[in-house]
C-alpha positions in Angstrom: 0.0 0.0 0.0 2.6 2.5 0.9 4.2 1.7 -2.8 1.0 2.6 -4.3 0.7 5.8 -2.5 4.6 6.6 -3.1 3.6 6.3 -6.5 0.4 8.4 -6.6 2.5 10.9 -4.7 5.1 11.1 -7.2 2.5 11.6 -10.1 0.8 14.3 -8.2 4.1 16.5 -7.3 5.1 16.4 -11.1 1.3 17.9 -11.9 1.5 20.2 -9.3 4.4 21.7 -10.9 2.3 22.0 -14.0 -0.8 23.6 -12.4 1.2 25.8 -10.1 2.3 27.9 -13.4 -0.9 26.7 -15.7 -3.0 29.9 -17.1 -6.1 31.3 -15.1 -7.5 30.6 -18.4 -6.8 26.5 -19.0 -7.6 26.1 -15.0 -11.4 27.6 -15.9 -11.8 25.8 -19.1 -11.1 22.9 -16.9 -13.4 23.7 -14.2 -16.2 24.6 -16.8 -16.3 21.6 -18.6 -16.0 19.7 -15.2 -19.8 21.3 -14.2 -20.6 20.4 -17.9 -19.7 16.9 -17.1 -21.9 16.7 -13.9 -25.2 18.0 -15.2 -24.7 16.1 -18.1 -23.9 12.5 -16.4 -27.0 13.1 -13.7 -28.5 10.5 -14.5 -25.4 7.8 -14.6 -24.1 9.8 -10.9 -27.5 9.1 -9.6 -27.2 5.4 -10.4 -23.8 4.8 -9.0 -25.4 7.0 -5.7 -28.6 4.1 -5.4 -26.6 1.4 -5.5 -23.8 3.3 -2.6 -27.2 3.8 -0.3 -28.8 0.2 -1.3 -25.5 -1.1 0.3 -25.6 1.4 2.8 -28.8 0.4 4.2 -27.8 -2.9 4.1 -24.9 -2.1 6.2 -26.8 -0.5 8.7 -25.8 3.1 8.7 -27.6 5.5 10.1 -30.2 8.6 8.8 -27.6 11.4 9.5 -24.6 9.0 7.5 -27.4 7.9 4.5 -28.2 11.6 4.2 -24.7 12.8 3.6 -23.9 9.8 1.2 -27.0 10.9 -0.9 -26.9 12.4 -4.2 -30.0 13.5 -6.2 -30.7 16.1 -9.4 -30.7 19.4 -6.9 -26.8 18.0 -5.3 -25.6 17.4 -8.7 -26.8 20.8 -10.0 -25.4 22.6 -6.9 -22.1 21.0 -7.0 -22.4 21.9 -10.6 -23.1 25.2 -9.5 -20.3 25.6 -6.7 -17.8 24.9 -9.5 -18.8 27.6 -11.7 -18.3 29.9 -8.8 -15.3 28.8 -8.5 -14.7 29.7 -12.2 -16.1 32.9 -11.2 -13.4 33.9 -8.5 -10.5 35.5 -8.9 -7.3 33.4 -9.2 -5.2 33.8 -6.5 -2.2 32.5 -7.2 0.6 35.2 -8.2 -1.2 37.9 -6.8 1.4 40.1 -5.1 0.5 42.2 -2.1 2.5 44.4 0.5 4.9 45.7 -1.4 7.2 48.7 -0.4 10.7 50.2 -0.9 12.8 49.2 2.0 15.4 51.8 3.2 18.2 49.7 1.2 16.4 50.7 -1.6 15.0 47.0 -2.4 11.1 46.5 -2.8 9.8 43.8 -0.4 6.1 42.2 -0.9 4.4 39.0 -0.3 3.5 36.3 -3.8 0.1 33.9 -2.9 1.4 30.2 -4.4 0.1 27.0 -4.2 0.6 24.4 -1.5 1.4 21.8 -3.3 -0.1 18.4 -3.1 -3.4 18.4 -0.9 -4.5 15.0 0.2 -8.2 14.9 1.3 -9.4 11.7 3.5 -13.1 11.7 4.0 -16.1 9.4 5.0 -19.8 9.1 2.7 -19.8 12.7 1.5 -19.6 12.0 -2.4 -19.7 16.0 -3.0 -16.0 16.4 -1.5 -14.6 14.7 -4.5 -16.2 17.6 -6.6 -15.7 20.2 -4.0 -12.0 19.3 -3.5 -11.1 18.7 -6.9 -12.3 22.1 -8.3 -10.8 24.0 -5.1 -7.4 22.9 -5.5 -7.4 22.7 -9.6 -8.2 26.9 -9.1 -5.5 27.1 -6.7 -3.0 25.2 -8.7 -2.5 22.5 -6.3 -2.7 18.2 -7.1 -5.0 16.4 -4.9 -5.1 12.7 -4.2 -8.5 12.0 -2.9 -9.2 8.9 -0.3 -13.5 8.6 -0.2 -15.0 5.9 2.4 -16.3 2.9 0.7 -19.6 3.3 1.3 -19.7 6.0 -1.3 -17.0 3.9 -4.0 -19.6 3.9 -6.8 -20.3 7.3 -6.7 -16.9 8.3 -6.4 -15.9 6.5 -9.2 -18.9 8.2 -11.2 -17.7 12.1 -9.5 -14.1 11.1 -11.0 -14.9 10.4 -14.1 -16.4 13.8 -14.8 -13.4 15.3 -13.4 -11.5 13.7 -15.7 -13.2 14.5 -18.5 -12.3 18.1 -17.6 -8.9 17.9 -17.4 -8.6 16.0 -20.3 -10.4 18.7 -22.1 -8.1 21.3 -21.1 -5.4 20.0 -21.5 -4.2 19.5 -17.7 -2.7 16.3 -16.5 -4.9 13.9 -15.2 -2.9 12.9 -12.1 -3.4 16.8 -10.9 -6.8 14.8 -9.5 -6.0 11.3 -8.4 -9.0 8.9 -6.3 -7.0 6.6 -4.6 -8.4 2.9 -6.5 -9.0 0.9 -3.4 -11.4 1.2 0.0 -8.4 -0.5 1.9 -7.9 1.4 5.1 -4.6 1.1 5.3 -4.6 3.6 2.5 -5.0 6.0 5.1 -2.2 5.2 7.4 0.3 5.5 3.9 -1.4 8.6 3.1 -0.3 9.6 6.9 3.2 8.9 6.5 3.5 10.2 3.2 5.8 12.9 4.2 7.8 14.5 1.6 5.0 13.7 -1.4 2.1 15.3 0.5 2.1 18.6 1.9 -1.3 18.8 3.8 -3.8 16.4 5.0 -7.2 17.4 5.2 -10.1 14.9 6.9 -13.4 15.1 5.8 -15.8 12.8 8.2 -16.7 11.5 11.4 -14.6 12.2 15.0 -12.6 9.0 14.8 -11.2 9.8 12.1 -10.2 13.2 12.0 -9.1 12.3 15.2 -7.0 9.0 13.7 -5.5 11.5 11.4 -4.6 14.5 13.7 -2.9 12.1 15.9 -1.2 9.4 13.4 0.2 12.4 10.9 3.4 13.0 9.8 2.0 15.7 7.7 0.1 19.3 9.0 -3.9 18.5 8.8 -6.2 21.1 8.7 -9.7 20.4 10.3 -12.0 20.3 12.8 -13.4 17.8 15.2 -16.9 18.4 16.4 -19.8 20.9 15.1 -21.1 21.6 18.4 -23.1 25.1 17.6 -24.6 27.3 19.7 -27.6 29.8 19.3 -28.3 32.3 22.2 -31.7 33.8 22.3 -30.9 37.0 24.3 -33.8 38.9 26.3 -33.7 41.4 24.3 -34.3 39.4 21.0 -37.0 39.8 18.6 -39.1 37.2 19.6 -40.1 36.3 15.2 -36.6 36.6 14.5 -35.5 34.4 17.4 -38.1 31.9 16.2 -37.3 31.7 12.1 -33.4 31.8 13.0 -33.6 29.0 16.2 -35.9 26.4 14.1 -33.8 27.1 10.9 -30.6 26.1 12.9 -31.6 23.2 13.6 -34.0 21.5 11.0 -33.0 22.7 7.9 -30.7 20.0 7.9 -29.5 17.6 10.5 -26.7 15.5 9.9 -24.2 18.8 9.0 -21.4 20.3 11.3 -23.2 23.4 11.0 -26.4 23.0 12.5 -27.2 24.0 15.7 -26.7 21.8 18.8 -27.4 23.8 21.4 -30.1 26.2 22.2 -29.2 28.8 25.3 -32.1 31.0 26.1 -31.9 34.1 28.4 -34.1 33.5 31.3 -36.2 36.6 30.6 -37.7 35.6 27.8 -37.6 31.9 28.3 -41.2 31.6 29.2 -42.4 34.1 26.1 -40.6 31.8 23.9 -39.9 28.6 24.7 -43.6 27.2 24.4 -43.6 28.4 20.7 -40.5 26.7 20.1 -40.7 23.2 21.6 -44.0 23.3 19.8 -42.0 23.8 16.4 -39.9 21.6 17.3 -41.9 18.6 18.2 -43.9 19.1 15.4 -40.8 18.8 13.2 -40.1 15.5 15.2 -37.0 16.8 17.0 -36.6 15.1 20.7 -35.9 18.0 23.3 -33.5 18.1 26.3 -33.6 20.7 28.8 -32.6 21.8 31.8 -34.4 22.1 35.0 -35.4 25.6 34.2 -36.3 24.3 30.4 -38.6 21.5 32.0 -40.4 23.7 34.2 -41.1 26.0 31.8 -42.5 22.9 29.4 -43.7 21.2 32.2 -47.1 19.7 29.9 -44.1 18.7 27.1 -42.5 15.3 26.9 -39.4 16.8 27.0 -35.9 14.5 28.8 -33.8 15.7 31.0 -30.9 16.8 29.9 -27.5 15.4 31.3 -24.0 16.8 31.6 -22.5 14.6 28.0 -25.8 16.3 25.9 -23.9 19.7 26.3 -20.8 18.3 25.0 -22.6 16.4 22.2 -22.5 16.5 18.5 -26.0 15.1 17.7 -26.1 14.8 14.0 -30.0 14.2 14.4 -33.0 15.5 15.2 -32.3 15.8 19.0 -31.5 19.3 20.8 -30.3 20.3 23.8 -31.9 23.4 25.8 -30.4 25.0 28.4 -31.9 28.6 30.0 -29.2 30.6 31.2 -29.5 33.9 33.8 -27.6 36.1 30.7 -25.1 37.0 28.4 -22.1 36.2 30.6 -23.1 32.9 31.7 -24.0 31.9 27.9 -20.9 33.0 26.8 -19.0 30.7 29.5 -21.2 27.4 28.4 -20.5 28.2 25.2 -16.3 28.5 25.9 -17.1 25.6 28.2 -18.7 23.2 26.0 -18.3 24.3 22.3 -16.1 22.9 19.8 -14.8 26.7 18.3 -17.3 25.8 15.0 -20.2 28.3 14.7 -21.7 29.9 17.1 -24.7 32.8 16.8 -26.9 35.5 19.2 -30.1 36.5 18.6 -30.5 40.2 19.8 -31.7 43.5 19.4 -28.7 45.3 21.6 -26.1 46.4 19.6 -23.5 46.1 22.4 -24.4 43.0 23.6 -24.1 41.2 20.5 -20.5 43.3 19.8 -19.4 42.0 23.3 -20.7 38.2 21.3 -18.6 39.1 18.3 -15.3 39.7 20.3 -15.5 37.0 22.9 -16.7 33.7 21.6 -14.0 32.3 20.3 -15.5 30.4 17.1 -14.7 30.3 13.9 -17.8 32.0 12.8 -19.6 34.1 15.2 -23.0 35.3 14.0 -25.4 38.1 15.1 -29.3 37.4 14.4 -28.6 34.6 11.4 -28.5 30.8 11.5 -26.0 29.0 12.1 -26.7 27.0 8.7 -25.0 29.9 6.8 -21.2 28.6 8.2 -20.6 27.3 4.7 -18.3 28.3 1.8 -21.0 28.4 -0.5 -22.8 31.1 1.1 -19.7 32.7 2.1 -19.1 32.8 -1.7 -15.7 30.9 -1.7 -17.8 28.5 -4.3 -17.2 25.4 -2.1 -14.9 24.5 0.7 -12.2 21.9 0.9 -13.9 21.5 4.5 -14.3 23.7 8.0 -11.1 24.8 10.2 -11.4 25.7 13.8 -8.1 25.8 14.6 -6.0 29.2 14.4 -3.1 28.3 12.1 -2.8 28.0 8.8 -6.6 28.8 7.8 -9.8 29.1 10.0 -13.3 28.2 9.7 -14.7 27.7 5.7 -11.5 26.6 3.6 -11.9 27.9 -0.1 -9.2 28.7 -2.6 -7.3 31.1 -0.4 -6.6 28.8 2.4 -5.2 26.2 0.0 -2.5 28.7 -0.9 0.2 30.4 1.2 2.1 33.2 0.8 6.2 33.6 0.3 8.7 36.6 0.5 9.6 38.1 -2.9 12.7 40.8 -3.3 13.1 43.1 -6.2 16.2 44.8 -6.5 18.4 46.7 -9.1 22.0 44.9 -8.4 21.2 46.2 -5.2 23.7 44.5 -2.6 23.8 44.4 1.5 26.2 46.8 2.9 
């Protein structure tokens, strides 16, 4: 296994080369004919996808894992989508910023370059094959892609509209490389593939992002849990705090960005809680609360919630509620028990959500929006390569700029140091 990944390593640093000095141009044409490709293969994709969930099923997974692995028209024509915005972006690689005459006379600035060679591990989410392919092609970087098996068939079905892309363009192939087995000891080579990969990134469950952030040679990029948080302060809008807390959490439930937690100030608890749980258990989402919570929805079946709910990552129609006296004593449950993912206030004080802004220390800290909108797409990146909450190299929603870096460039006039 490790000869195979030497070898897909090898093939992807001599393409990287390529892309990193390939035409804006050729990278789009690409990238065009790649969304071409996916609208135009829908039906084959959505094939390949049944026959991933048939097996699935089979295999026991569960609803939040069979949602992620599904692929239908409206998923093909948004990852279709996402690529042409990525076609719509601007290129960043070569742009030059910071420059200035020093007081030797030389001009110093800073050049944004490619990585390199990205390697992407991920679980069921078929979409990251597209996602990270068109990501790093824009950003001039190879990518060897390792998918989960459960998703192998519509992997294969993803790559082959890639390659049809690159093909057309006139790029090399291995610039995009699925690794062609579901052995897991691909992922252990992939980990000590120092030297030929430059940057691991997981895409999946806890286990393994936390497999590969412990077992890498390599940096890694990531995050673990999308525990999210939505406070409902007591000077909300009581329709805004309703649209934004059911929105968090059913619009979809097996993503890291949906909401987790619900903290509501004890002010307004009892004007808005009833109205909520309602929602909520029409929607069939099972409710855990705090004392405070079950007193207040004391003719609700709702469980008590224990001390592992606040540090959970559901993935599911379940939510924990927890009233809280104010803004200081939501913003320590929230440093307490959150995961640094996406984290939002609903209020009508200016200062208090400011104070929210500075002090939650999340990767994306909202102010009277869901926390559903923590996503490259909406943020306009076109996709992301997948959601950072650590502080170093690139944080929260990972688009083409944080798959580049930056390096010192000189200009100088036979200038020489005295």
């Amino acid at each position: 296994m490790q000869q195979l990944i030497h070898s897909l390593g090898q093939q992807a640093r001599q393409a990287a080369r390529q892309l990193a000095r390939a035409e804006t141009a050729a990278k789009n044409k690409a990238l065009e004919a790649m969304a071409q490709a996916l609208l135009d293969g829908a039906d084959d994709i959505i094939s390949a996808n049944t026959r991933d969930l048939d097996a699935g099923k089979s295999a026991g997974l569960d609803a939040a894992m069979l949602d992620r692995l599904s692929i239908d028209a409206k998923r093909i024509a948004d990852m279709a989508e996402g690529v042409r915005q990525i076609i719509a972006l601007p290129d960043p690689v070569g742009a030059i910023s910071e420059m200035n005459y020093m007081p030797s006379g030389i001009q110093l600035g800073k050049m944004r370059v490619p990585i390199g060679v990205i390697g992407i591990i991920y679980e069921s989410r078929p979409n990251v094959t597209v996602d990270a392919a068109a990501l790093c092609l824009k950003s001039g970087n190879a990518v060897i892609l390792r998918g989960g098996s459960e998703a192998a068939h519509s992997n294969r079905a993803l790559a082959a509209c890639i390659q049809n892309g690159l093909r057309k363009a006139g790029l090399p192939e291995s610039a995009v490389q699925v690794i062609p087995t579901t052995d897991r000891e691909a992922v252990g080579a992939m980990l000590r593939a120092r030297g030929l990969i430059d940057v691991l990134i997981p895409r999946g469950g806890k286990s393994l992002t936390e497999r590969v952030a412990s077992e890498s040679l390599i940096p890694v990029i990531k995050h673990l849990d999308g525990i999210c948080h939505v406070y409902i302060d007591d000077t909300a809008d009581i329709q805004k705090a309703l649209k934004v807390a059911i929105n968090a959490k059913t619009h979809r439930y097996g993503v890291c960005n949906a909401m987790e937690t619900l903290l509501v100030a004890e002010a307004i608890a009892d004007d808005i809680l009833p109205a909520l749980a309602s929602s909520y258990l029409a929607k069939g989402v099972e409710l855990r609360g705090c004392v405070r919570t079950r007193a207040i929805l004391a003719d609700e079946d709702i469980k008590a919630a224990t001390e592992d709910d606040w540090s959970t990552e559901y993935l599911a129609p379940i939510l924990s509620i927890k009233v809280v006296d104010d803004l200081d004593m939501a913003i320590d449950h929230i440093e307490t028990y959150g995961s640094h993912h996406t984290d939002a206030i609903i209020s009508e004080d200016i200062t208090r959500a400011r104070r929210f802004l500075r002090e939650v220390d999340s990767s994306s800290v909202m102010v009277n929006a869901s926390t559903r909108f923590a996503d490259g797409f909406e943020y306009g990146l076109g996709a992301e390569i997948g959601i950072s909450t650590d502080k170093l190299h690139a944080r929260g929603p990972v688009g083409l700029e944080g798959l580049t870096t930056q390096k010192w460039i000189v200009l100088g006039d036979g200038h020489i140091r005295g």
